[in-house]
N, C-alpha and C positions, 0 to 999 in steps of 0.2 A: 372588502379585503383588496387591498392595492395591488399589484403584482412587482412594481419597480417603486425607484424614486422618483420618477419626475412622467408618473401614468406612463409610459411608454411600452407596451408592451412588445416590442420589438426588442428594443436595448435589453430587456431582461432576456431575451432567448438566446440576445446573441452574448451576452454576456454566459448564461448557461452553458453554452454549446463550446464556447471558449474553453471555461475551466473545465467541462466533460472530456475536451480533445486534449488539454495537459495531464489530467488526471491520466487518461488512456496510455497517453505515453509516458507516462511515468512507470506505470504497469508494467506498461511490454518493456523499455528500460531493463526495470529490474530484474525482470522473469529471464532477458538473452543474459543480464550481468550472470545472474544461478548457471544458467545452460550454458555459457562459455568456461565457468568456472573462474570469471573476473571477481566473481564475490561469491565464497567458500562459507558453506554452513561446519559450525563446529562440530568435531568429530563426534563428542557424547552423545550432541542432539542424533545424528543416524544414527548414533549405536540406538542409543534408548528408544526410538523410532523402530526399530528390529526385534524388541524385548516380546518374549511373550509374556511377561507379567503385565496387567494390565495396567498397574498406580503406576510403573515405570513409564510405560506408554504413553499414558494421559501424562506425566510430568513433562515428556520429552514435547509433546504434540504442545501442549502451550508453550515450552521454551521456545518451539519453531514457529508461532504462535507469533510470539512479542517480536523475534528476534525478525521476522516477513515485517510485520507492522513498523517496529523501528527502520528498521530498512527503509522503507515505503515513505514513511513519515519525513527521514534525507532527502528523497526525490525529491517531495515535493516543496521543501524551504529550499532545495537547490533554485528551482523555479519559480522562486518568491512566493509560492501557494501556502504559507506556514499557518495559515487561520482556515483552512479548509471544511475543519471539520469531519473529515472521514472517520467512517468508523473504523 
């Protein structure tokens, strides 16, 4: 099993260590964007987030779900990272 393209395994760590430091910052990014309230979750998602029925709950916790991930997903094509692969 090779680790890079051209055997190097240097290039491949610095190369990892690279996209782990955009990723990172992408994170924290978005996380101060929520905390400052520069980027606003939709109302229903907290309401439904507050439910104590629980199929309300669980509807709301995946809308916030996708809408974190979609979020996440703009960082990182902002940063040209758009074939990342995250999960």
């Amino acid at each position: 099993m090779t680790l890079c393209r051209n055997n190097n395994p240097s290039a491949t760590a610095d190369e990892t260590k690279a996209k782990s430091k955009a990723l990172n910052e992408a994170k924290s990014e978005l996380l101060e964007d929520y905390k400052t309230g520069f980027t606003k979750m939709p109302v229903e998602v907290i309401r439904g987030l507050q439910e104590k029925e629980s199929s309300d709950k669980a509807a709301a916790i995946e809308r916030l779900r996708n809408i974190v991930k979609e979020a996440f997903e703009l960082k990182i094509a902002d940063r040209g990272m758009a074939n990342s692969n995250v999960g």
